[in-house]
C-alpha positions as CSV (number, residue, x, y, z in Angstrom):
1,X,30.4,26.3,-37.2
2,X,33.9,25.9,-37.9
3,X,35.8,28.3,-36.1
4,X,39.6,27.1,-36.3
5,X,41.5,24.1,-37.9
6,X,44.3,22.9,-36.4
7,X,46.5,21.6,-39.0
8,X,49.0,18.5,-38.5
9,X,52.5,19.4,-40.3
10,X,54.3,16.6,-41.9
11,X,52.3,14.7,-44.2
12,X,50.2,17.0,-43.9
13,X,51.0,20.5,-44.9
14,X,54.5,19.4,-45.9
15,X,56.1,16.2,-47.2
16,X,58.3,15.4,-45.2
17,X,57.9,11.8,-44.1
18,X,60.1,10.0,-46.7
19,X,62.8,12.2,-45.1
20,X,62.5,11.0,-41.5
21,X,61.9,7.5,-42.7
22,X,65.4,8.1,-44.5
23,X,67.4,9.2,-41.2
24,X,65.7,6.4,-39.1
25,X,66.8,3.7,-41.7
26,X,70.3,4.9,-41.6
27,X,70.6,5.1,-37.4
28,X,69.2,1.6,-37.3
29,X,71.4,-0.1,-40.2
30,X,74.7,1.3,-37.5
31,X,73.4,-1.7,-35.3
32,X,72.5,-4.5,-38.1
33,X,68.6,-3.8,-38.7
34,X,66.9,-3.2,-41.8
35,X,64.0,-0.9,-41.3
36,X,61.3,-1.4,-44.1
37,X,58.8,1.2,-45.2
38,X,56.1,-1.1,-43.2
39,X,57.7,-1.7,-40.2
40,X,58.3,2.5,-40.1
41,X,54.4,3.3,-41.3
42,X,53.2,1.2,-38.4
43,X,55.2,2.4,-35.8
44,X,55.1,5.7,-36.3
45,X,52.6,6.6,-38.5
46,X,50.3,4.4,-36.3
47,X,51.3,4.3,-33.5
48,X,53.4,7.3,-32.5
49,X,57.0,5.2,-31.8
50,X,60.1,5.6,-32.3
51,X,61.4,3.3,-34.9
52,X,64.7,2.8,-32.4
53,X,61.8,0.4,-30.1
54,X,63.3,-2.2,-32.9
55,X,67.3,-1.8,-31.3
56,X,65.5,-1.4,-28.0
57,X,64.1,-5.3,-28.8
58,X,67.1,-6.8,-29.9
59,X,68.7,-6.0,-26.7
60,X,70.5,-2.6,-27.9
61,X,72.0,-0.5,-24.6
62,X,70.5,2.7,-23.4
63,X,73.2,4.4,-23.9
64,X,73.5,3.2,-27.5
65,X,69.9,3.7,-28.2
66,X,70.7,7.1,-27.3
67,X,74.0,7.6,-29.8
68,X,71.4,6.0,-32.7
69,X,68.5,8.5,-31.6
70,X,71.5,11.6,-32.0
71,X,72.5,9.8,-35.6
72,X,69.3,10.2,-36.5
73,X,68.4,13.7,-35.8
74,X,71.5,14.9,-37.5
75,X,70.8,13.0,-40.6
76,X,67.2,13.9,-40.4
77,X,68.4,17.7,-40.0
78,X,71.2,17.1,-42.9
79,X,68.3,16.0,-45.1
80,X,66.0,19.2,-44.4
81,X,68.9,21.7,-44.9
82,X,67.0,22.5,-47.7
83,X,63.8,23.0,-46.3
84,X,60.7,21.1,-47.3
85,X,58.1,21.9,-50.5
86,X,54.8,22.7,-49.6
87,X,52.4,19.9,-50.2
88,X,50.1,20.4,-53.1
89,X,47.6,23.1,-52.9
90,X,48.8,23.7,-49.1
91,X,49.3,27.2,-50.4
92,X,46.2,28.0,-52.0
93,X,43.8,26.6,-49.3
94,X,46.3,28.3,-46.6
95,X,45.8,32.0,-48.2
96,X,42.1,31.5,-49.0
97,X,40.9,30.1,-45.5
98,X,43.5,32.9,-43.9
99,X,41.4,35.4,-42.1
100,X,38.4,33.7,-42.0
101,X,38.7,30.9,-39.7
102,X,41.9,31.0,-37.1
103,X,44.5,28.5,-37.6
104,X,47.6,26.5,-35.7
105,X,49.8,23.6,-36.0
106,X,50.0,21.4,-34.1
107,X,52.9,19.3,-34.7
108,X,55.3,16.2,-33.0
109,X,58.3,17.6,-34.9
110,X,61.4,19.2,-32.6
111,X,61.3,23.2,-33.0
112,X,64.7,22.7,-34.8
113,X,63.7,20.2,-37.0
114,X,60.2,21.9,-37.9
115,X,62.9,25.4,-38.3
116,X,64.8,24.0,-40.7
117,X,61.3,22.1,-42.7
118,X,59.7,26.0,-43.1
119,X,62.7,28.0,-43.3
120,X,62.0,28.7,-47.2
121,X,58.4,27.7,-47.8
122,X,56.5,30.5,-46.0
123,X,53.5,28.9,-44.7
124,X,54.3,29.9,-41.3
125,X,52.8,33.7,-41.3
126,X,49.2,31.6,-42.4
127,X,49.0,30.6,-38.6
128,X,48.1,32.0,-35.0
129,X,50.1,29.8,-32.9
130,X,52.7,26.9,-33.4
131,X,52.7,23.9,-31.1
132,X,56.1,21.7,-31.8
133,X,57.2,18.4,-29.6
134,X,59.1,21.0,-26.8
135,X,55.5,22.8,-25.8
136,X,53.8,19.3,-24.3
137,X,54.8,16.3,-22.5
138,X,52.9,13.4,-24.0
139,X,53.0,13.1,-28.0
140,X,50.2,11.9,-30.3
141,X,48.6,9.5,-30.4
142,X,47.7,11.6,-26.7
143,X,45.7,14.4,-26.4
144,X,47.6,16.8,-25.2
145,X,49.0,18.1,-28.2
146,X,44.8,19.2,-29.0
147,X,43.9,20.0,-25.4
148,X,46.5,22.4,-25.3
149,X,45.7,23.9,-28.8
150,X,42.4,23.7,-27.7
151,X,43.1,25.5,-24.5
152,X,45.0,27.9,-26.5
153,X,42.3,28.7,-28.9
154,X,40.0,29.7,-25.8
155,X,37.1,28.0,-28.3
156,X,34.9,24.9,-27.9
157,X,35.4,21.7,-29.2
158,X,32.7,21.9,-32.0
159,X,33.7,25.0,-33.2
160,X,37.4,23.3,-34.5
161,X,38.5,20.9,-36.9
162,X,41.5,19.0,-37.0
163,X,43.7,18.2,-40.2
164,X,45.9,14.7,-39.9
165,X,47.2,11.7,-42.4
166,X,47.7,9.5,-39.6
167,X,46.0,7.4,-37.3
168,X,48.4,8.4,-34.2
169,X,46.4,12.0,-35.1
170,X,43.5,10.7,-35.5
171,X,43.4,9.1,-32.3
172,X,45.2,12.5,-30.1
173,X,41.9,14.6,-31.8
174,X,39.6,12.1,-30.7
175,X,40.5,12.1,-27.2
176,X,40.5,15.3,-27.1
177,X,37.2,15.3,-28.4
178,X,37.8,16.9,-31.6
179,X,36.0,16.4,-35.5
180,X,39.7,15.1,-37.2
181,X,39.7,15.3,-41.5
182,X,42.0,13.3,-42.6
183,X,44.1,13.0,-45.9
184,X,45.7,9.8,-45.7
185,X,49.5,9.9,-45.8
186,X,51.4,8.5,-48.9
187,X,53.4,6.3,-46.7
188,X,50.4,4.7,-45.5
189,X,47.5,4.8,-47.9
190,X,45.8,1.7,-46.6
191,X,45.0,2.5,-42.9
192,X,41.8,2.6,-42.2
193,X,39.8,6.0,-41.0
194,X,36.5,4.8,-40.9
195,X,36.2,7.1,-37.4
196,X,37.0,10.0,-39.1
197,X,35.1,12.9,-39.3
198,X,36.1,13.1,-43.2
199,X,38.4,11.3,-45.2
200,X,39.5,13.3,-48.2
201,X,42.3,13.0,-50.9
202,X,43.1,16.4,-51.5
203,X,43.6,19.6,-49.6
204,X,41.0,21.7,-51.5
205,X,38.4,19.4,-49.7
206,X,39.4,21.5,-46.7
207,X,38.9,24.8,-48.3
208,X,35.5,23.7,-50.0
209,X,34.4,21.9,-46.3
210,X,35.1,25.6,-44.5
211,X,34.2,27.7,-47.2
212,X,30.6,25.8,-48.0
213,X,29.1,26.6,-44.2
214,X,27.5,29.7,-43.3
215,X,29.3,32.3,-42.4
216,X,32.6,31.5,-40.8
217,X,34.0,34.1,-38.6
218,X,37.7,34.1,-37.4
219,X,38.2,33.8,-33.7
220,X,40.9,35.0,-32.2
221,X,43.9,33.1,-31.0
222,X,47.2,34.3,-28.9
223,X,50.0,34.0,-31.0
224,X,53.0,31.9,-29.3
Protein backbone atom coordinates (compact mmCIF):
# COMPACT_ATOMS: atom_id res chain seq x y z
CA UNK A 1 0.00 0.00 0.00
CA UNK A 2 1.09 3.34 -0.92
CA UNK A 3 1.52 5.35 2.00
CA UNK A 4 3.60 8.53 0.83
CA UNK A 5 5.03 9.81 -2.51
CA UNK A 6 7.90 11.68 -2.37
CA UNK A 7 7.81 14.00 -5.28
CA UNK A 8 11.07 15.34 -7.21
CA UNK A 9 10.60 19.29 -7.89
CA UNK A 10 11.97 20.55 -11.15
CA UNK A 11 10.82 18.71 -14.01
CA UNK A 12 8.77 17.32 -12.07
CA UNK A 13 6.19 19.34 -10.32
CA UNK A 14 7.56 22.51 -11.88
CA UNK A 15 9.28 23.37 -15.17
CA UNK A 16 11.97 24.70 -14.45
CA UNK A 17 14.89 23.07 -16.19
CA UNK A 18 15.10 25.20 -19.37
CA UNK A 19 15.81 27.94 -16.78
CA UNK A 20 18.87 26.42 -15.08
CA UNK A 21 20.03 25.23 -18.47
CA UNK A 22 19.78 28.99 -19.46
CA UNK A 23 22.06 30.37 -16.44
CA UNK A 24 24.59 27.52 -16.88
CA UNK A 25 25.03 28.40 -20.67
CA UNK A 26 25.57 31.93 -19.81
CA UNK A 27 28.47 31.25 -16.80
CA UNK A 28 30.21 28.89 -19.19
CA UNK A 29 30.11 31.18 -22.45
CA UNK A 30 32.30 34.01 -19.69
CA UNK A 31 35.22 31.41 -20.32
CA UNK A 32 34.79 30.44 -24.21
CA UNK A 33 32.46 27.15 -23.96
CA UNK A 34 29.35 26.54 -25.62
CA UNK A 35 27.12 24.40 -23.59
CA UNK A 36 24.57 22.41 -25.78
CA UNK A 37 21.23 21.09 -24.58
CA UNK A 38 23.00 17.44 -24.76
CA UNK A 39 26.02 18.03 -23.13
CA UNK A 40 23.60 19.76 -20.08
CA UNK A 41 20.83 16.72 -20.20
CA UNK A 42 23.74 14.23 -19.67
CA UNK A 43 25.47 15.84 -17.08
CA UNK A 44 22.95 16.83 -15.02
CA UNK A 45 20.00 15.32 -15.87
CA UNK A 46 22.01 11.99 -15.84
CA UNK A 47 24.37 12.22 -13.95
CA UNK A 48 23.93 14.78 -11.18
CA UNK A 49 27.03 17.29 -12.26
CA UNK A 50 27.59 20.46 -12.53
CA UNK A 51 27.85 21.63 -16.01
CA UNK A 52 31.07 23.88 -14.76
CA UNK A 53 33.04 19.99 -14.73
CA UNK A 54 33.32 21.28 -18.60
CA UNK A 55 35.67 24.71 -17.39
CA UNK A 56 36.93 22.39 -14.69
CA UNK A 57 38.39 20.17 -17.97
CA UNK A 58 39.74 22.81 -20.00
CA UNK A 59 41.97 23.77 -17.22
CA UNK A 60 39.70 26.67 -15.68
CA UNK A 61 41.10 27.82 -11.94
CA UNK A 62 39.37 27.06 -8.74
CA UNK A 63 38.96 30.16 -7.99
CA UNK A 64 37.41 31.01 -11.35
CA UNK A 65 35.24 27.98 -11.35
CA UNK A 66 33.98 29.44 -8.38
CA UNK A 67 33.19 33.29 -9.85
CA UNK A 68 31.32 31.14 -12.93
CA UNK A 69 29.35 28.89 -10.20
CA UNK A 70 28.20 32.61 -8.37
CA UNK A 71 27.39 33.94 -12.23
CA UNK A 72 25.26 31.30 -12.45
CA UNK A 73 23.23 31.25 -9.43
CA UNK A 74 22.44 34.95 -9.86
CA UNK A 75 21.32 34.43 -13.36
CA UNK A 76 19.51 31.39 -12.50
CA UNK A 77 17.79 33.50 -9.49
CA UNK A 78 17.26 36.60 -12.05
CA UNK A 79 15.38 34.10 -14.29
CA UNK A 80 12.97 32.78 -11.40
CA UNK A 81 12.17 36.29 -10.12
CA UNK A 82 9.00 35.37 -11.44
CA UNK A 83 8.44 32.25 -9.96
CA UNK A 84 7.87 29.11 -11.91
CA UNK A 85 4.21 27.70 -13.48
CA UNK A 86 3.07 24.58 -12.17
CA UNK A 87 3.51 21.74 -14.47
CA UNK A 88 0.43 20.51 -16.08
CA UNK A 89 -2.09 18.90 -13.91
CA UNK A 90 0.48 19.25 -10.86
CA UNK A 91 -2.39 20.98 -9.31
CA UNK A 92 -5.16 18.73 -9.72
CA UNK A 93 -3.31 15.51 -8.69
CA UNK A 94 -1.66 17.55 -5.77
CA UNK A 95 -5.32 18.57 -4.16
CA UNK A 96 -6.87 15.16 -4.94
CA UNK A 97 -4.03 12.83 -3.49
CA UNK A 98 -3.80 15.69 -0.51
CA UNK A 99 -5.04 14.00 2.67
CA UNK A 100 -4.96 10.65 1.64
CA UNK A 101 -1.50 9.61 1.25
CA UNK A 102 1.40 11.98 2.95
CA UNK A 103 3.61 13.75 0.73
CA UNK A 104 7.26 15.63 0.52
CA UNK A 105 9.77 16.96 -1.81
CA UNK A 106 12.52 16.07 -2.06
CA UNK A 107 14.55 18.23 -4.12
CA UNK A 108 18.61 19.19 -5.26
CA UNK A 109 17.53 22.87 -5.65
CA UNK A 110 19.22 25.53 -2.97
CA UNK A 111 16.41 26.72 -0.41
CA UNK A 112 16.79 30.19 -2.17
CA UNK A 113 16.48 29.11 -5.48
CA UNK A 114 13.47 26.54 -4.75
CA UNK A 115 11.97 30.08 -2.65
CA UNK A 116 11.98 32.09 -5.40
CA UNK A 117 10.53 28.81 -7.94
CA UNK A 118 7.22 28.53 -5.45
CA UNK A 119 6.90 31.91 -4.19
CA UNK A 120 3.55 32.43 -6.45
CA UNK A 121 2.44 28.94 -7.38
CA UNK A 122 1.13 27.55 -4.12
CA UNK A 123 1.92 23.97 -4.20
CA UNK A 124 3.86 24.14 -1.12
CA UNK A 125 0.90 23.89 1.58
CA UNK A 126 0.09 20.21 -0.53
CA UNK A 127 3.30 18.85 1.35
CA UNK A 128 4.46 17.49 4.97
CA UNK A 129 8.02 18.21 4.76
CA UNK A 130 10.48 19.87 2.20
CA UNK A 131 13.97 18.49 1.75
CA UNK A 132 16.24 21.21 -0.50
CA UNK A 133 20.14 20.73 -1.32
CA UNK A 134 21.11 22.55 2.45
CA UNK A 135 19.30 19.44 4.50
CA UNK A 136 21.90 16.58 3.15
CA UNK A 137 25.41 16.21 2.12
CA UNK A 138 25.56 13.90 -0.87
CA UNK A 139 23.08 14.94 -3.87
CA UNK A 140 21.24 12.56 -6.27
CA UNK A 141 22.12 10.41 -7.97
CA UNK A 142 22.97 9.25 -3.86
CA UNK A 143 20.59 8.12 -1.60
CA UNK A 144 20.59 10.33 0.91
CA UNK A 145 18.23 12.73 -0.31
CA UNK A 146 15.44 9.35 0.03
CA UNK A 147 17.02 7.79 3.25
CA UNK A 148 16.51 10.90 4.86
CA UNK A 149 12.94 11.46 3.60
CA UNK A 150 12.57 8.04 4.30
CA UNK A 151 13.80 8.42 7.77
CA UNK A 152 11.60 11.44 8.05
CA UNK A 153 8.48 9.73 7.07
CA UNK A 154 9.05 7.10 10.02
CA UNK A 155 7.45 4.47 7.14
CA UNK A 156 8.84 1.47 5.28
CA UNK A 157 10.17 1.33 2.05
CA UNK A 158 7.15 -0.36 0.33
CA UNK A 159 4.77 1.75 1.69
CA UNK A 160 6.33 4.98 -0.54
CA UNK A 161 6.64 5.94 -3.99
CA UNK A 162 8.92 8.18 -5.50
CA UNK A 163 8.08 10.75 -8.40
CA UNK A 164 11.37 11.68 -10.74
CA UNK A 165 12.09 12.68 -14.73
CA UNK A 166 15.59 11.87 -14.40
CA UNK A 167 17.83 9.09 -14.13
CA UNK A 168 20.18 10.79 -11.40
CA UNK A 169 16.51 10.24 -9.43
CA UNK A 170 16.03 7.27 -10.49
CA UNK A 171 19.07 5.92 -9.39
CA UNK A 172 19.13 8.05 -5.53
CA UNK A 173 15.38 6.04 -5.03
CA UNK A 174 16.84 2.85 -5.94
CA UNK A 175 19.50 2.84 -3.60
CA UNK A 176 17.63 3.77 -1.24
CA UNK A 177 15.46 1.02 -2.03
CA UNK A 178 12.54 2.81 -3.08
CA UNK A 179 9.55 1.98 -6.12
CA UNK A 180 10.62 5.43 -8.44
CA UNK A 181 7.65 6.53 -11.23
CA UNK A 182 9.02 8.31 -13.53
CA UNK A 183 7.70 11.00 -16.10
CA UNK A 184 10.49 11.53 -18.30
CA UNK A 185 11.80 15.09 -18.39
CA UNK A 186 11.32 17.21 -21.74
CA UNK A 187 14.99 17.97 -21.78
CA UNK A 188 15.67 14.45 -22.00
CA UNK A 189 12.87 12.35 -23.52
CA UNK A 190 15.09 9.59 -24.73
CA UNK A 191 16.81 8.12 -21.60
CA UNK A 192 16.04 5.03 -20.91
CA UNK A 193 13.91 3.83 -17.59
CA UNK A 194 13.52 0.41 -18.21
CA UNK A 195 14.29 -0.03 -14.05
CA UNK A 196 11.60 1.97 -13.33
CA UNK A 197 8.94 1.03 -11.26
CA UNK A 198 6.46 2.98 -13.90
CA UNK A 199 7.16 5.09 -16.61
CA UNK A 200 4.30 7.44 -17.32
CA UNK A 201 3.75 10.56 -19.54
CA UNK A 202 1.43 12.39 -17.60
CA UNK A 203 0.82 13.32 -13.98
CA UNK A 204 -2.73 12.00 -13.74
CA UNK A 205 -1.02 8.52 -13.94
CA UNK A 206 0.00 9.31 -10.44
CA UNK A 207 -3.35 10.17 -9.12
CA UNK A 208 -5.10 7.17 -11.00
CA UNK A 209 -1.83 4.70 -9.66
CA UNK A 210 -2.71 5.99 -5.80
CA UNK A 211 -6.18 6.31 -6.15
CA UNK A 212 -6.90 2.68 -7.92
CA UNK A 213 -5.44 0.58 -4.63
CA UNK A 214 -7.39 -0.25 -1.78
CA UNK A 215 -7.78 1.98 0.67
CA UNK A 216 -4.97 4.42 1.09
CA UNK A 217 -4.55 5.86 4.42
CA UNK A 218 -2.34 9.04 5.16
CA UNK A 219 0.52 8.51 7.51
CA UNK A 220 1.77 11.01 9.32
CA UNK A 221 4.89 12.92 8.69
CA UNK A 222 6.76 15.78 10.83
CA UNK A 223 6.57 18.84 9.11
CA UNK A 224 10.20 20.60 8.71
Amino acid sequence: MIRAIFWDNDGVLVDTEHLYYEASRDALRQVGIELSLEQFAHLTLDLGKSPLILAAQQGTSDADIETLRQHKNRRYAELLQDGADPMAGAVEVLAALHGKVSMAIVTSSRRDHFDLIHRHNGLLGFFDFILTREDYKYSKPNPEPYLKALQLSGLCADECLVIEDTRRGLEAARQAGLRCVVMPNRLAPDTSFDDAFQVIGELQEVKQLVLSQPGPQAASMPIE
